[in-house]
C-alpha positions as CSV (number, residue, x, y, z in Angstrom):
1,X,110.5,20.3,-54.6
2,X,109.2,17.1,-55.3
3,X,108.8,13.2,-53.5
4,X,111.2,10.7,-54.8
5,X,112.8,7.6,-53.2
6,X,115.9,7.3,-51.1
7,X,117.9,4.6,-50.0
8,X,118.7,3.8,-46.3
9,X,120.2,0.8,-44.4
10,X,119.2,-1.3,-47.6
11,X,116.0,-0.2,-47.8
12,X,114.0,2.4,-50.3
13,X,112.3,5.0,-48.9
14,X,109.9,8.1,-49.9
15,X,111.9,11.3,-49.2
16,X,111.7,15.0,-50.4
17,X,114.1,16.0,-52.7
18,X,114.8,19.7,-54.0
19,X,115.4,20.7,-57.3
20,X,117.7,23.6,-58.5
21,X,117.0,26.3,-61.5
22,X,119.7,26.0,-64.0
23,X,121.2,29.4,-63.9
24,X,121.8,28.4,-59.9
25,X,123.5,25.1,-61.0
26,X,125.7,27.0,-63.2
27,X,126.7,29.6,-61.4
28,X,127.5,27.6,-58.6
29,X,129.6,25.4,-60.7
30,X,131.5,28.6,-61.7
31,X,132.3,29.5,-58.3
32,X,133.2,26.0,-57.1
33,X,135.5,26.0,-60.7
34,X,137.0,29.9,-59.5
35,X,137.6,28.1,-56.2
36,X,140.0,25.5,-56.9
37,X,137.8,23.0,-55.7
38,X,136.0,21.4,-58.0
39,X,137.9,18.1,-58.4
40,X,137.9,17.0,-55.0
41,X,134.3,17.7,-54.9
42,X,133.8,16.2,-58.0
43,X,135.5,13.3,-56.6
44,X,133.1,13.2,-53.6
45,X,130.1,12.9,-55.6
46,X,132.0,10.1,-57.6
47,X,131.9,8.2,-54.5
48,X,128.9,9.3,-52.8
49,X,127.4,7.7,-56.8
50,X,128.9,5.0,-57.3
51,X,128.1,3.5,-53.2
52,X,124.5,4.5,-54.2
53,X,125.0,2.7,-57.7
54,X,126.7,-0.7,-56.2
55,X,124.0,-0.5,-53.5
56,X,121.3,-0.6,-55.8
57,X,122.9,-3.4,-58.0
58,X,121.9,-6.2,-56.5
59,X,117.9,-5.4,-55.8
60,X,118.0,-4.4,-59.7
61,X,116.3,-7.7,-60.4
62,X,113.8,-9.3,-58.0
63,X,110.6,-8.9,-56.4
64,X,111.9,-5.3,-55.4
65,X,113.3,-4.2,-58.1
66,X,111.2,-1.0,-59.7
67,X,111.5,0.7,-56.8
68,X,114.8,0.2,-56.7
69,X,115.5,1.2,-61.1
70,X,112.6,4.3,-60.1
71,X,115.5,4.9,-57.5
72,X,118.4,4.9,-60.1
73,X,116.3,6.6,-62.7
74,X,116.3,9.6,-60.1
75,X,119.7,10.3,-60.5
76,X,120.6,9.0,-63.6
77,X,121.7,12.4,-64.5
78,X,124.4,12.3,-61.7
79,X,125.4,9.0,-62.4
80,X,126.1,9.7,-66.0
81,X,128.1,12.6,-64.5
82,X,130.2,10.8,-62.0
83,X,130.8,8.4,-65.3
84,X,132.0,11.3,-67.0
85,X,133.9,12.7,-65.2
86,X,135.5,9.6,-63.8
87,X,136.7,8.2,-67.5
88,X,140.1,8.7,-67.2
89,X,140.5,10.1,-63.6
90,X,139.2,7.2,-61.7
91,X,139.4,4.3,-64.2
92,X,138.7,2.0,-61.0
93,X,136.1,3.8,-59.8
94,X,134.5,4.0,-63.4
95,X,134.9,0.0,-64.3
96,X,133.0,-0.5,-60.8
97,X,130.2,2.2,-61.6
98,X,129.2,0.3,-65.1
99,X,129.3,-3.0,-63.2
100,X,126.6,-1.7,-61.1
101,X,124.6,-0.3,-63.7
102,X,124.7,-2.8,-66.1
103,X,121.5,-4.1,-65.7
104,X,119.5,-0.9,-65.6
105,X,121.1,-0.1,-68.7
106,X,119.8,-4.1,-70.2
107,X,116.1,-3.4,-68.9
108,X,115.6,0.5,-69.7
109,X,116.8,-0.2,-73.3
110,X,119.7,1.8,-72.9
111,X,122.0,-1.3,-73.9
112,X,123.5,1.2,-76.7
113,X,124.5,3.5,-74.0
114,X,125.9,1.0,-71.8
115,X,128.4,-0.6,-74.4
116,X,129.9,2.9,-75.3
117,X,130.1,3.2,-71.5
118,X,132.3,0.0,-71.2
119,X,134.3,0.5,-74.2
120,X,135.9,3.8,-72.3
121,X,136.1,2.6,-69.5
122,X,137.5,-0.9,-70.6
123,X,140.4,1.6,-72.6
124,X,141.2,3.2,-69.8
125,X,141.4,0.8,-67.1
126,X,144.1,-2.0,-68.3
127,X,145.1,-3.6,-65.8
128,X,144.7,-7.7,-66.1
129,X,143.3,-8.3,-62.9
130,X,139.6,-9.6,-61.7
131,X,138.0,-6.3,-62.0
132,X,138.7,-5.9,-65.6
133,X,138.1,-9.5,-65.9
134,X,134.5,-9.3,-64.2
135,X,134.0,-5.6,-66.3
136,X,134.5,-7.8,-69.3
137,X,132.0,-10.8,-69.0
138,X,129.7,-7.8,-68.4
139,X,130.2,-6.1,-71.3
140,X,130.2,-9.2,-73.5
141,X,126.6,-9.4,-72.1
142,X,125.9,-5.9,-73.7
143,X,126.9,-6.9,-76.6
144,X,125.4,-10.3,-76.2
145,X,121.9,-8.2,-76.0
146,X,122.7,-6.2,-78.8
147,X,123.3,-8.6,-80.9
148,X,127.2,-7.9,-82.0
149,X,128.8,-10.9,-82.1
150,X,132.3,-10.0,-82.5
151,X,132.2,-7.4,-79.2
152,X,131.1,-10.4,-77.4
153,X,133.7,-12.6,-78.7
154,X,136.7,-10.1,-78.0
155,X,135.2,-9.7,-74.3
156,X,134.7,-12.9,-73.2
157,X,137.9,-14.4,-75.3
158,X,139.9,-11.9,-73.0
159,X,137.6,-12.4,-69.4
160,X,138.9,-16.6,-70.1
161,X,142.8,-15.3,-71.1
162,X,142.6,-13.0,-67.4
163,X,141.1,-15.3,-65.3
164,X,143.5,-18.3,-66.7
165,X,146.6,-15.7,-65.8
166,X,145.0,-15.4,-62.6
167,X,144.9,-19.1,-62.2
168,X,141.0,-18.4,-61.0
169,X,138.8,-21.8,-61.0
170,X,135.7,-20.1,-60.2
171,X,136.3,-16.9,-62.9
172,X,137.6,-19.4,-65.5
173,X,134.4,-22.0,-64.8
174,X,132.1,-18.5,-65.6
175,X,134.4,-17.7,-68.1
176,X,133.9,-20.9,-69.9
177,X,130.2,-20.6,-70.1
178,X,130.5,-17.0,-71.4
179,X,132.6,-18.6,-74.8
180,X,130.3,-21.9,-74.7
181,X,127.2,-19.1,-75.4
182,X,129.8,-18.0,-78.2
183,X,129.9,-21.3,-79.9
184,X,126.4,-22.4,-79.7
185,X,125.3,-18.9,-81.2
186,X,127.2,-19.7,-84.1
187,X,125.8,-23.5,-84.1
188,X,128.7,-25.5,-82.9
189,X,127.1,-27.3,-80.1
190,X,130.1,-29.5,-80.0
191,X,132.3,-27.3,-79.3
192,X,129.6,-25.5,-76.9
193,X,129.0,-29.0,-75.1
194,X,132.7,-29.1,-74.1
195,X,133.0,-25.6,-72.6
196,X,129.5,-26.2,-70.8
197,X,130.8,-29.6,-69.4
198,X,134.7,-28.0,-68.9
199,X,133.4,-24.6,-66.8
200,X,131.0,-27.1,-65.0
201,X,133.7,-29.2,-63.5
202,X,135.5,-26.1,-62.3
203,X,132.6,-24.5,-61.5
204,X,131.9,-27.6,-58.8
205,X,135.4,-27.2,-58.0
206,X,135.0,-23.9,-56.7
207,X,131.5,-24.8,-54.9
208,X,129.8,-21.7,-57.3
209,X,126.0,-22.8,-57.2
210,X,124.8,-20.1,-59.2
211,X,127.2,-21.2,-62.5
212,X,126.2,-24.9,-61.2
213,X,122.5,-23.8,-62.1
214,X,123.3,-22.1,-64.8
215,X,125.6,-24.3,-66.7
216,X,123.0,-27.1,-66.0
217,X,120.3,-25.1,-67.9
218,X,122.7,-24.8,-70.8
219,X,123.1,-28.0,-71.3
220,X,119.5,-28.9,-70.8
221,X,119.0,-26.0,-73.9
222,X,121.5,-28.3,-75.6
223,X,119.8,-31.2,-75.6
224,X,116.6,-30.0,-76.9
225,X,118.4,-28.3,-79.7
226,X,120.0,-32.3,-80.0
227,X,117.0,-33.9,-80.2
228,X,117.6,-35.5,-77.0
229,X,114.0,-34.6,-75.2
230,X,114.1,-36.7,-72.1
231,X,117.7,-35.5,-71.1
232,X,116.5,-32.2,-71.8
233,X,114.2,-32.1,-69.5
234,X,115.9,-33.9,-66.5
235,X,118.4,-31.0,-66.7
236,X,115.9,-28.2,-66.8
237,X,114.0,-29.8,-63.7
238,X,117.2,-30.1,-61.9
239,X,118.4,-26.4,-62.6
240,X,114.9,-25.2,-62.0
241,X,115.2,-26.7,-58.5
242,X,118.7,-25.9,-58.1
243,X,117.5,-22.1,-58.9
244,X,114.4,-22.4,-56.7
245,X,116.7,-23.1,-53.6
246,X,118.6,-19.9,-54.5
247,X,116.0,-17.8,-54.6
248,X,116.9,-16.7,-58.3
249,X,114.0,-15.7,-59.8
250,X,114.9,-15.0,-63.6
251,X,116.8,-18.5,-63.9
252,X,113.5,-19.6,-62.5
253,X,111.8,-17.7,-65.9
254,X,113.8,-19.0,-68.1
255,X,113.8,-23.1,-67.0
256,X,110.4,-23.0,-67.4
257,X,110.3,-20.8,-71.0
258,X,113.2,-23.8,-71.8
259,X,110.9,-26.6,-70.4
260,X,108.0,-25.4,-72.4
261,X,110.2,-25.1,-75.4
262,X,111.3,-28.8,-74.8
263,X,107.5,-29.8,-74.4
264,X,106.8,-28.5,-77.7
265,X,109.8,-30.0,-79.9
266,X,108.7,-33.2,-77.9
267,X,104.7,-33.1,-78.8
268,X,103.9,-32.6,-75.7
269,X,101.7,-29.2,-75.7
270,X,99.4,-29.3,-72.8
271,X,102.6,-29.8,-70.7
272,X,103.9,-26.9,-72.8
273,X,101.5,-24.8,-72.4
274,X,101.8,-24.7,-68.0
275,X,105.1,-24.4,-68.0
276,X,105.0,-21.0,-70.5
277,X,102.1,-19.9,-68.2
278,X,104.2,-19.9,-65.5
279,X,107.0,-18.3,-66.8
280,X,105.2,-15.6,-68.7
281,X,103.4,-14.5,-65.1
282,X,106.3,-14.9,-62.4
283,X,108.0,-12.4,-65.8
284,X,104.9,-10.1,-66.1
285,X,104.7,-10.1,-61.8
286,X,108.8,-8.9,-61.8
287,X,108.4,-6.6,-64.6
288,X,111.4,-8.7,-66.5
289,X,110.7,-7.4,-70.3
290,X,113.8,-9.5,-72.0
291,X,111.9,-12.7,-70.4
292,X,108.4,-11.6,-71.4
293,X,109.5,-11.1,-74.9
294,X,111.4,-14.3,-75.0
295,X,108.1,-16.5,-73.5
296,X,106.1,-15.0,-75.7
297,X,108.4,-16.3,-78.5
298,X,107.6,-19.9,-77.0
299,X,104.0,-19.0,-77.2
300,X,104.2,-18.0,-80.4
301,X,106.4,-21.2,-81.6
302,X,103.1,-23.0,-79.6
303,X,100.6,-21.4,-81.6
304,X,101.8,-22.3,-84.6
305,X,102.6,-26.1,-83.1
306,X,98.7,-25.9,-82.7
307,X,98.1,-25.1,-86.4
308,X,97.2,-21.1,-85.6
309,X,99.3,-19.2,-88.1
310,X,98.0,-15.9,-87.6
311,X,97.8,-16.3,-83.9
312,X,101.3,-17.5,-84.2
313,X,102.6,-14.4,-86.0
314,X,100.3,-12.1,-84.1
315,X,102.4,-13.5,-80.8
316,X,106.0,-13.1,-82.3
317,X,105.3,-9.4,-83.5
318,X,104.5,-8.6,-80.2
319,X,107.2,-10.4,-78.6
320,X,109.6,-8.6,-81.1
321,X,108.4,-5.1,-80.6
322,X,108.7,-5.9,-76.5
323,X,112.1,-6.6,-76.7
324,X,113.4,-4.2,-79.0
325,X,111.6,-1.4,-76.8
326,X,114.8,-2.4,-74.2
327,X,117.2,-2.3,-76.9
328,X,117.1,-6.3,-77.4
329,X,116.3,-9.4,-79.2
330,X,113.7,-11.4,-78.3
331,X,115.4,-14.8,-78.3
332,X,119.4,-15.8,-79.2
333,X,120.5,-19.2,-78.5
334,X,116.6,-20.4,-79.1
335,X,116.0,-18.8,-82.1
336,X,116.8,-21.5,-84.5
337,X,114.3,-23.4,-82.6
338,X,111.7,-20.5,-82.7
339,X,112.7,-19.9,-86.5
340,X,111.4,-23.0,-87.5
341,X,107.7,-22.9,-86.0
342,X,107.1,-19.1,-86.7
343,X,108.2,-20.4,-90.7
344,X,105.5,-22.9,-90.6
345,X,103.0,-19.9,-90.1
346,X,104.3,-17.6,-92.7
347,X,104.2,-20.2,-95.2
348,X,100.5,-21.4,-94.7
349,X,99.5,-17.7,-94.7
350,X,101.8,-16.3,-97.4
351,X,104.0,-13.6,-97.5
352,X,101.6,-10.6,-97.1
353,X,99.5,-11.9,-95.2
354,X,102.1,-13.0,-93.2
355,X,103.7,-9.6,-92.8
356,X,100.1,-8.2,-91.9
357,X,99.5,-10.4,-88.9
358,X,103.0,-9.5,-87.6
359,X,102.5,-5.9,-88.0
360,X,99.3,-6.4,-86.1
361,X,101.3,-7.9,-83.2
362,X,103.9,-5.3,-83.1
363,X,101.2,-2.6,-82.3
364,X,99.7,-4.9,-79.5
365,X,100.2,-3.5,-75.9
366,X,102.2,-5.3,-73.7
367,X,99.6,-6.1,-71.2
368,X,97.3,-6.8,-74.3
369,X,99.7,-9.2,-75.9
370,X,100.3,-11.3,-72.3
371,X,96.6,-11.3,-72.0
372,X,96.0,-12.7,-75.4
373,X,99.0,-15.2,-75.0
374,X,97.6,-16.7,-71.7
375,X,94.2,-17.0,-72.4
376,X,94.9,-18.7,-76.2
């Protein structure tokens, strides 16, 4: 018997839980199998799963949002179980249960697990409708995290194709964003500046704030990638207001990790500097590791703005080892940006003393490496 957390009218709570010895679980299970059963029971605890799992996915990021992952974590066991034993069964049931968990698969580093999740469930369910279409933008995220390119491009290539069937102006304005991130990954910000601009006129259309915001910020990341400073930064201080009135808190991260970005490409590094601050601490306070790793980048690219190489390097190990301990990269769409500063630093140190300063970041502590970050 032990204390664990339990969800009621929206809210987590401290409850008692039991646990059972495995020989008792088993021969249970025998008995329930001997009884005919077993399906509709397992079918019950599909349900009872998945409401718990879709309850929980919204408080998965915020200021609440451990207690709700400690809360998940608990019965991760069952919810890998009702995913189980759903693939095939309840294809419906199963596309809606990754949906919910696809964030506490991002922040646990369990992004590996979650893709092989989608992939069966994306098989089984086929049906081109705005469940599969919102299962796929989610996935391409996965893979977005992890890195693979072309699972990103297949699911978010197909998320546009359903939501243009489905004649959907707020999926298709989403949609567009989703292939925009395609193109500027693989450096065609033309191409990226006409799906940003496209999804944000439908996005307006449909009155979707939240794509408004974010679209905004992609453009904004654009700009500073163009060379374009000042029109960099009025977007980024639009969608960081934009995102302040919605109360989303990880938008909120990453305008200010983009602002400070912008303040360094522009010279600006005192101005730099309080906007990564900020970011870094609001990230450290929600326990948001992909957004501590990635300001941490930006402090690292400042470092070596300041002509501190092995602070520099010291920074990016640490950021690098953060992220992949949550089965991601530190920085995507900024890391040509990123690239350039961290080079500056391995070149005035030299390639083994380069390495050596990185190594020595990698073994930093998280709350060591934030530390030495914000008081550089």
């Amino acid at each position: 018997m032990d204390k664990s957390l339990v969800v009621a009218d929206g809210e987590v709570s401290e409850s008692i839980r039991f646990r059972m010895l495995e020989t008792l679980h088993h021969y249970g299970r025998d008995r329930l199998a001997e009884s005919g059963e077993s399906e509709r029971v397992r079918l019950r605890h599909c349900k009872f799963f998945l409401s718990l799992a879709e309850g929980a996915a919204p408080h998965l990021i915020g200021h609440e949002h451990q207690a709700w992952h400690s809360r998940i974590a608990q019965d991760i066991g069952n919810l890998r179980s009702a995913l189980e034993w759903s693939s095939g069964r309840e294809p419906e049931a199963n596309l809606r249960l990754n949906d919910a968990l696809t964030y506490f698969w991002q922040i646990h580093g369990l992004v590996q697990e979650g893709d092989g999740w989608f992939t069966r469930s994306l098989a089984a369910y086929t049906l081109r409708n705005q469940p599969r279409a919102q299962a796929l933008a989610l996935a391409g995220e996965i893979s977005y995290w992890r890195q693979d390119i072309g699972g990103a491009s297949a699911r978010w290539h197909e998320c546009l194709d359903i939501y243009r069937e489905l004649d959907d102006v707020k999926g298709i304005g989403e949609a567009l964003v989703w292939v925009g991130h395609l193109a500027e990954w693989q450096g065609d910000l033309e191409k990226a500046h006409k799906q940003y601009d496209d999804g944000l006129a439908m996005s307006k259309e449909a009155k979707h704030a939240r794509a408004v915001e974010w679209i905004i910020r992609n453009l904004g990341r654009l700009a500073i990638k163009e060379g374009d400073h000042g029109g960099a930064r009025m977007c980024l201080e639009e969608s960081l207001a934009l995102s302040e009135h919605l109360g989303n808190e990880r938008p909120i991260i990453t305008n200010l990790g983009y602002l400070g970005l912008n303040a360094i490409e522009s010279g600006d590094l005192a101005a730099a500097r309080t906007h990564l601050e900020k970011a870094l601490t609001i990230a450290d306070t929600l326990d948001f590791t992909v957004g501590m790793a990635a300001n941490l980048m930006y402090f690292a690219a400042l470092a070596a703005a300041q002509s501190h190489p092995i602070r520099a390097l010291h920074i990016g190990g640490a950021s690098e080892s953060l992220a992949e301990s949550v089965g991601a990269a530190p920085v995507n769409l900024t890391k040509p940006l990123v690239e350039r500063w961290i080079e500056d630093s391995r070149r005035e140190l030299g390639p083994k003393r380069s390495a050596a300063c990185w190594a020595e970041g990698r073994a930093m502590p998280r709350e060591r490496a934030i530390e030495y970050a914000l008081k550089g």
